[in-house]
C-alpha beads as a LAMMPS data file, in Angstrom:
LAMMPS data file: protein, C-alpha beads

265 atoms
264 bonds

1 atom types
1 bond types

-500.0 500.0 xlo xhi
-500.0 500.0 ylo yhi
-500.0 500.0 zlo zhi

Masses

1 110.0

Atoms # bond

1 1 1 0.000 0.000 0.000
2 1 1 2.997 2.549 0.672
3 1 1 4.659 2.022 -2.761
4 1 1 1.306 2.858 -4.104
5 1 1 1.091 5.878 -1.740
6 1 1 4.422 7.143 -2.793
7 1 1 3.748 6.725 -6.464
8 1 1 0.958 8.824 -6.407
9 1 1 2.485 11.539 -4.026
10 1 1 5.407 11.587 -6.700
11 1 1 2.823 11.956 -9.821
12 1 1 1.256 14.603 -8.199
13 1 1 4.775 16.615 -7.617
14 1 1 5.735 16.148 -11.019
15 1 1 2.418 17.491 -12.427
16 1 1 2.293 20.517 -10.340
17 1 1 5.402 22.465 -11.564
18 1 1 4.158 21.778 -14.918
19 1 1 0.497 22.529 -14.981
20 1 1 1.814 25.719 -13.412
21 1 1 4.158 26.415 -15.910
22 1 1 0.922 26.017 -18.350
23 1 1 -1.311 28.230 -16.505
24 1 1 1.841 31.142 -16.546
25 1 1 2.406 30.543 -19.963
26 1 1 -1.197 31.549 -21.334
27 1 1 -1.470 34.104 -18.415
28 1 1 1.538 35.699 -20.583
29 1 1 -0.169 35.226 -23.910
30 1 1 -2.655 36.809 -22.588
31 1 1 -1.084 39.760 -21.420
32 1 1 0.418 39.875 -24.535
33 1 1 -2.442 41.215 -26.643
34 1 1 -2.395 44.581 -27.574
35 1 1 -4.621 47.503 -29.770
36 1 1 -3.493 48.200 -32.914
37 1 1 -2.256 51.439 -32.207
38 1 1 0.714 50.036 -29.988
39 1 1 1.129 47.274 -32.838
40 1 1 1.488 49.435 -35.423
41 1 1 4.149 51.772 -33.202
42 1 1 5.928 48.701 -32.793
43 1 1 5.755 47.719 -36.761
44 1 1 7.046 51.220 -37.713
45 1 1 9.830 51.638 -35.290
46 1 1 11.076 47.769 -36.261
47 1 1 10.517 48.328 -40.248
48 1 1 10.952 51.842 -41.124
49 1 1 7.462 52.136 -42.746
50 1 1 4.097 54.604 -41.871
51 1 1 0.991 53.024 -41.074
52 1 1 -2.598 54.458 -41.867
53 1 1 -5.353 52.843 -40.179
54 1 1 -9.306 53.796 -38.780
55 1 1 -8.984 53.327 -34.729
56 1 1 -12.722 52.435 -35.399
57 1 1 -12.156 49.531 -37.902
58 1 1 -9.927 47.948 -35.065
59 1 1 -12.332 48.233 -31.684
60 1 1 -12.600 44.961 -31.189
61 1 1 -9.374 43.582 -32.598
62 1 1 -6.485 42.970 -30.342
63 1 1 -2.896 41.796 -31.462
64 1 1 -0.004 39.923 -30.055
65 1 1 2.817 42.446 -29.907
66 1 1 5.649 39.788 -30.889
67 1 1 4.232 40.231 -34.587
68 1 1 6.052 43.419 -34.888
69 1 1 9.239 41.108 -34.784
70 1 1 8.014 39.222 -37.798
71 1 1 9.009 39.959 -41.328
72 1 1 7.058 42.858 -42.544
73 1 1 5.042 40.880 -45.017
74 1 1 4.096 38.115 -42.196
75 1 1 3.102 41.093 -40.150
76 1 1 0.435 42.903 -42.797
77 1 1 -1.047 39.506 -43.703
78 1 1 -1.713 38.149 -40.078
79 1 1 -3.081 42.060 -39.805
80 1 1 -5.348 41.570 -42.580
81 1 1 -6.804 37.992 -41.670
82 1 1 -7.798 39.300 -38.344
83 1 1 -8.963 42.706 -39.392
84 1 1 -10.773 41.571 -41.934
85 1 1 -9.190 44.609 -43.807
86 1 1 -7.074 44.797 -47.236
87 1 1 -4.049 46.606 -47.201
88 1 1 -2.655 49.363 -50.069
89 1 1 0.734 50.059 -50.551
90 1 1 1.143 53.793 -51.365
91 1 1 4.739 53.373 -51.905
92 1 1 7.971 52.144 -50.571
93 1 1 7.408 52.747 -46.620
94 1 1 3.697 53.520 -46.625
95 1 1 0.718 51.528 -46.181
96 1 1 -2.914 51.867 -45.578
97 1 1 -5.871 49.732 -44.557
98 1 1 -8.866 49.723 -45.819
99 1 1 -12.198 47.910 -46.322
100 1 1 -12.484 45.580 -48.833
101 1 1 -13.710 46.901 -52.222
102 1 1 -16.614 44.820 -53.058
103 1 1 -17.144 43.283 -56.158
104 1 1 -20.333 42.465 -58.136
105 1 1 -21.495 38.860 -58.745
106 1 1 -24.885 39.436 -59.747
107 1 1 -24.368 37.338 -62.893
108 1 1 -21.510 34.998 -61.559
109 1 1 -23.046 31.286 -62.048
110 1 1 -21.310 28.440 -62.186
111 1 1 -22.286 25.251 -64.584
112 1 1 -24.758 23.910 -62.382
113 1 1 -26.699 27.420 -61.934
114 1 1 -25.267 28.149 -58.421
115 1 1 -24.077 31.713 -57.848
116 1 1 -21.045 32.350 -56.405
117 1 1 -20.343 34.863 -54.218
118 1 1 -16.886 35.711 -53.517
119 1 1 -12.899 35.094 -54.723
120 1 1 -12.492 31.618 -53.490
121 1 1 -8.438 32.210 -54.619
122 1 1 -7.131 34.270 -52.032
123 1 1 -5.516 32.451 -49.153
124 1 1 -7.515 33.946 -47.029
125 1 1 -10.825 32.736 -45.845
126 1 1 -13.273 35.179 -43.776
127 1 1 -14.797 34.202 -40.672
128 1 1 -17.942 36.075 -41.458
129 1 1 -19.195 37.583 -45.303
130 1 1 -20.907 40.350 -46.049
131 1 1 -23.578 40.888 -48.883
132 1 1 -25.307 43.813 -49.852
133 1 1 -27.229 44.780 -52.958
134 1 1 -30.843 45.282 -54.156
135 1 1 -34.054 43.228 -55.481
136 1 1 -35.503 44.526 -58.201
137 1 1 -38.355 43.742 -60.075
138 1 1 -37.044 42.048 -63.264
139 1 1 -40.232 43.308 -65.317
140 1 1 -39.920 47.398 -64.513
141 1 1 -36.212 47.418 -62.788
142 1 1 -38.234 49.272 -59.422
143 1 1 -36.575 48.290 -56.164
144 1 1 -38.733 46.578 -53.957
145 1 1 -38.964 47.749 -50.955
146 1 1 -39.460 45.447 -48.321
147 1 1 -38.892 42.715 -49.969
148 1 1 -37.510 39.713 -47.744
149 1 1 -34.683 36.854 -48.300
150 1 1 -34.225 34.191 -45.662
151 1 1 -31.789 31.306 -45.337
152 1 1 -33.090 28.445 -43.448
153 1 1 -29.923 26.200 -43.024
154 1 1 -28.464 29.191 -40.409
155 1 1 -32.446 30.615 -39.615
156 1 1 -31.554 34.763 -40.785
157 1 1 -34.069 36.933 -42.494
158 1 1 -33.078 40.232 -43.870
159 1 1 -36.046 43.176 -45.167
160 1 1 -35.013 45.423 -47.705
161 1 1 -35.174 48.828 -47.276
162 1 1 -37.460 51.719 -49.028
163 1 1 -35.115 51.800 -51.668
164 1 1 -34.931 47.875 -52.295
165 1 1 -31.545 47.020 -50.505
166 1 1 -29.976 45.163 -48.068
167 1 1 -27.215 43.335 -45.891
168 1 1 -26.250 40.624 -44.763
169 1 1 -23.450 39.029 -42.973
170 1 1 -23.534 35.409 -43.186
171 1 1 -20.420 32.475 -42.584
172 1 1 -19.119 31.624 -46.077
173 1 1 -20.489 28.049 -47.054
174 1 1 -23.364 27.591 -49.666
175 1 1 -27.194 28.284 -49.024
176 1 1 -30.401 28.127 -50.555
177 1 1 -31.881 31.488 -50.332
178 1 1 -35.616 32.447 -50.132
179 1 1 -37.046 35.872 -51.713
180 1 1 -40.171 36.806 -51.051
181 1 1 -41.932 39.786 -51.936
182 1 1 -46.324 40.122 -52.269
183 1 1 -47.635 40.056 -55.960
184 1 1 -44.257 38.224 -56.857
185 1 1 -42.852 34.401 -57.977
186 1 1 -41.112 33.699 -54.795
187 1 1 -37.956 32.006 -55.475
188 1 1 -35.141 30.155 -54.295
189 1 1 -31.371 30.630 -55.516
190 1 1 -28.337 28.545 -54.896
191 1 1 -25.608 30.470 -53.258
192 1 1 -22.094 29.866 -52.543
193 1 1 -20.185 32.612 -50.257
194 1 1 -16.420 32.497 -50.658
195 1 1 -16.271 36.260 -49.286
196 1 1 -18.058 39.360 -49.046
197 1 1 -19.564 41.104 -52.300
198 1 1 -22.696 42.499 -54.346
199 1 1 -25.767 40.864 -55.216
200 1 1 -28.612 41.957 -56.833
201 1 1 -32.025 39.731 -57.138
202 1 1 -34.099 40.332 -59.550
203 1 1 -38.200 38.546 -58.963
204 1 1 -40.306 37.734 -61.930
205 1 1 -44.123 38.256 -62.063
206 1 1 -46.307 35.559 -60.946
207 1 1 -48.515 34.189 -63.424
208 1 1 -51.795 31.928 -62.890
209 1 1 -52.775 29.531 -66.063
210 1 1 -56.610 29.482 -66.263
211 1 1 -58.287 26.514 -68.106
212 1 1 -60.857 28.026 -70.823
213 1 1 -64.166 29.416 -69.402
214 1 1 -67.234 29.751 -71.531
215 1 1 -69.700 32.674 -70.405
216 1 1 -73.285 31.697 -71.856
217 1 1 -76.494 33.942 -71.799
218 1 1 -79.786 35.384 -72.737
219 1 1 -80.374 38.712 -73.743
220 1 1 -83.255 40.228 -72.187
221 1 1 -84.080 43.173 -74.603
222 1 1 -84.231 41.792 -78.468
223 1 1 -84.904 45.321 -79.505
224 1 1 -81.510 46.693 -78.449
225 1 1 -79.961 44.308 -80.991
226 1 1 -82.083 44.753 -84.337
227 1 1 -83.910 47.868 -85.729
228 1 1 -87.978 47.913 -85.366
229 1 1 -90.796 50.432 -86.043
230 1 1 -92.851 51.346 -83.238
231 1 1 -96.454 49.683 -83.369
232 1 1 -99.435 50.273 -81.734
233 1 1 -102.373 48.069 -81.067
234 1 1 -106.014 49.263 -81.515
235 1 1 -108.264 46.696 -80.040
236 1 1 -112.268 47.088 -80.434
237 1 1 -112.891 48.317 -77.148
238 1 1 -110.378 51.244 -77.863
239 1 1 -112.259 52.347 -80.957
240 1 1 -115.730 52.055 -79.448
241 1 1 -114.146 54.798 -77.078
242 1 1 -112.888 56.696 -80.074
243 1 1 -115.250 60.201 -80.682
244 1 1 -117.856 60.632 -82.985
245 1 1 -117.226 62.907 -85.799
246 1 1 -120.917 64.090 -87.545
247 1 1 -122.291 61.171 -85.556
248 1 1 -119.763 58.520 -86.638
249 1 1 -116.119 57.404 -85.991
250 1 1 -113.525 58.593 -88.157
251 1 1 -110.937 56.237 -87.220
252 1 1 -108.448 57.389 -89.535
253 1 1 -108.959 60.736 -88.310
254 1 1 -108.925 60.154 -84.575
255 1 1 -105.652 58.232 -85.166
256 1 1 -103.931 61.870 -86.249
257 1 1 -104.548 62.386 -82.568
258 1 1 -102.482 60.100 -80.958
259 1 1 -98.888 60.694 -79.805
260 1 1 -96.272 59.900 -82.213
261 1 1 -98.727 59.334 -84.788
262 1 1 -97.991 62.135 -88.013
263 1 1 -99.892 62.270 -91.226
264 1 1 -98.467 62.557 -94.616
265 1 1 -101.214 62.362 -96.918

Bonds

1 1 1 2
2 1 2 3
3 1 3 4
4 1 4 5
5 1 5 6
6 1 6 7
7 1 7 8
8 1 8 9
9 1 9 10
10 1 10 11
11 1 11 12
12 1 12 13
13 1 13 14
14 1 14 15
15 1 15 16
16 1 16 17
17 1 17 18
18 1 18 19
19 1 19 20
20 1 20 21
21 1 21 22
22 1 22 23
23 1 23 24
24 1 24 25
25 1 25 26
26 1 26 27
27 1 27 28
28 1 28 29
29 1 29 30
30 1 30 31
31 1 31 32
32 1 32 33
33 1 33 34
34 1 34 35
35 1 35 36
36 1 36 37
37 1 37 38
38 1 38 39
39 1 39 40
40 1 40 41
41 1 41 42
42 1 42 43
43 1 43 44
44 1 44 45
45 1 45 46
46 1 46 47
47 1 47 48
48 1 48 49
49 1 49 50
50 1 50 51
51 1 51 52
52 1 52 53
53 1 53 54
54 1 54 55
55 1 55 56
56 1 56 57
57 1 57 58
58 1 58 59
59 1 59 60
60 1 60 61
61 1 61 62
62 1 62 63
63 1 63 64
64 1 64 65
65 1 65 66
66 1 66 67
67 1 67 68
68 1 68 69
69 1 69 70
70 1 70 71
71 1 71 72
72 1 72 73
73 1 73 74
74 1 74 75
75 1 75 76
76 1 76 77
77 1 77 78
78 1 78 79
79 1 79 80
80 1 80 81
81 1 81 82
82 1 82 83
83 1 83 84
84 1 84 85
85 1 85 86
86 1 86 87
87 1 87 88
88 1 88 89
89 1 89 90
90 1 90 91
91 1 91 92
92 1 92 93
93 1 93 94
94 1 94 95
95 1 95 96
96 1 96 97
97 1 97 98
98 1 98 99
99 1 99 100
100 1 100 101
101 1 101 102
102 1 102 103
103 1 103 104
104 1 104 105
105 1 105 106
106 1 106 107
107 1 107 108
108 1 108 109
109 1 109 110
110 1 110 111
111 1 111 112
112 1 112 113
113 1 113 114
114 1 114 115
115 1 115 116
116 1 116 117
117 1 117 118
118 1 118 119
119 1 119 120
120 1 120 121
121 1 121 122
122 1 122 123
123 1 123 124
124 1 124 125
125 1 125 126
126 1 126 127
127 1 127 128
128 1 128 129
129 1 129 130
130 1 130 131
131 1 131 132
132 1 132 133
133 1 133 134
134 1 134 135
135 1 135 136
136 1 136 137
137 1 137 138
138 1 138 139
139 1 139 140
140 1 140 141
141 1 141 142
142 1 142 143
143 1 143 144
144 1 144 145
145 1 145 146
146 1 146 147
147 1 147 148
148 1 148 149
149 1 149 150
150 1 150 151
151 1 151 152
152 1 152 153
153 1 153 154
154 1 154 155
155 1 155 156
156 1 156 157
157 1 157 158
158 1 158 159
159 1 159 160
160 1 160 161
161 1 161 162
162 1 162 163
163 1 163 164
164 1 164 165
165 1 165 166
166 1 166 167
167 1 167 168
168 1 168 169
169 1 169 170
170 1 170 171
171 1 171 172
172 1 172 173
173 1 173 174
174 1 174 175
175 1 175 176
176 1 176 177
177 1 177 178
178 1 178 179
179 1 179 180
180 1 180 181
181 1 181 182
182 1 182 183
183 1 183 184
184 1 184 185
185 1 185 186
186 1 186 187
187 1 187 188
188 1 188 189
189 1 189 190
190 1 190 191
191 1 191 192
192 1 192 193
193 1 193 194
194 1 194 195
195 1 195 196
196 1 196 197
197 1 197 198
198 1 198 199
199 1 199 200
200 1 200 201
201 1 201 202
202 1 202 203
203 1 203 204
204 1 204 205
205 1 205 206
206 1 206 207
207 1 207 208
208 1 208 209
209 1 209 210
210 1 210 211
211 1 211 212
212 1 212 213
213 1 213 214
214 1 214 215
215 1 215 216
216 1 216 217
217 1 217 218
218 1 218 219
219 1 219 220
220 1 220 221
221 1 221 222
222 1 222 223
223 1 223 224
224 1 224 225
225 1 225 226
226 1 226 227
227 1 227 228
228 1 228 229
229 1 229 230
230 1 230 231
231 1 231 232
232 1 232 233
233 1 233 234
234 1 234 235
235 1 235 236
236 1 236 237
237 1 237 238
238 1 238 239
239 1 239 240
240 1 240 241
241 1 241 242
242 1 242 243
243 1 243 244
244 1 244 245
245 1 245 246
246 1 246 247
247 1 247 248
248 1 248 249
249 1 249 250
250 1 250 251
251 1 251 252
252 1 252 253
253 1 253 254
254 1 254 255
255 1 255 256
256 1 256 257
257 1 257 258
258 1 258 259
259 1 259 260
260 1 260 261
261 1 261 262
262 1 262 263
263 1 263 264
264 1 264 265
């Protein structure tokens, strides 16, 4: 039972120093992170170079400072995959970081009808994408506002606004993606997001195909669809109550009288 005892006791020695040595070493990695500002200090004093940068594009973005002690190219690339940010070279010892420019791949299909979003080349891939553009109507070219697209796989909905466009940020992989808009076809397009970029959608009309319907019916007024005289009907009882003319009836003559009724002869 002692040999046992002692073994253990032993382990546990050994372990210690190490799993302290651990805890100091990520305590110091830690403590190691830095803003960009004292990064970029650090970058210029070691390389010679001037940096331009947005404070604001970095708020959130912290830095080990032993990449200052990198190679300068090492140094703007490991800048640029956590920043999210592309980086100009004005000349020989400045630099400047930027947003990406976006690019449009509205039309960018590939053989099986997907549309792909994004520059799957660079080395680089993006945590996180962004897409913005507008939905038009394909008909008129009007923006449609409020609109909607939706991507069930990751559950986001986006509404476009009054002038028909919208953003998104969205992990690169590929997607089906819903648009929906009232009066419209709503549709579904195959996406695959590489990067961030432009995209417009364009929704077609919706169209209902009616069998054929036969309208049948019976016109009511004959007279409205064929020319006729007038008549008038002059039954016996009407002529007995005709008046007498030198103690007979003139029928001929008391006809004159009637409305409508004009004599010629």
């Amino acid at each position: 039972m002692k040999p046992i005892l002692v073994l253990i006791i032993f382990i546990i020695s050994m372990k210690a120093p190490f799993m302290h040595a651990q805890q100091t070493t990520l305590a110091e990695q830690k403590n190691d992170l830095v803003p960009i500002d004292t990064l970029a200090r650090r970058i210029e004093a070691n390389h010679h170079i001037k940096l331009y940068f947005n404070p604001q594009w970095f708020v959130t973005k912290k830095f080990r400072e032993s990449i200052a002690n990198r190679p300068l190219d090492e140094c703007l690339t490991i800048i640029k995959r956590i920043s999210e940010l592309d980086c100009i070279r004005l000349n020989s010892d400045l630099y400047a970081f930027a947003p990406p420019r976006l690019k449009n791949y509205s039309n960018k299909k590939d053989l099986n009808g997907v549309l792909v979003i994004g520059d799957k080349s660079k080395n680089e891939t993006p945590t996180l994408a962004q897409l913005k553009g507008k939905i038009l109507n394909a008909k008129t070219g009007a923006p449609l506002s409020g609109a909607k697209l939706s991507i069930d796989k990751i559950n986001l909905s986006w509404t476009a606004d009054k002038n028909g466009s919208y953003k998104a940020t969205i992990p690169p992989g590929e997607y089906d993606i819903r648009l929906y808009y009232p009066g419209l076809k709503e549709e579904i397009r195959m996406i695959r997001v590489n990067g961030s970029g432009i995209v417009d959608f364009e929704m077609a009309e919706s169209s209902i195909l009616l069998k054929e319907v036969l309208v049948m019916g019976t016109s009511m007024d004959q007279n409205v669809n064929r020319a006729q005289m007038s008549t008038l009907k002059l039954t016996s009882k009407m002529i007995k109550e005709l008046p007498l003319t030198l103690g007979e009836r003139d029928i001929i003559k008391n006809l004159n009288l009637l409305p409508g009724i004009q004599s010629t002869g």
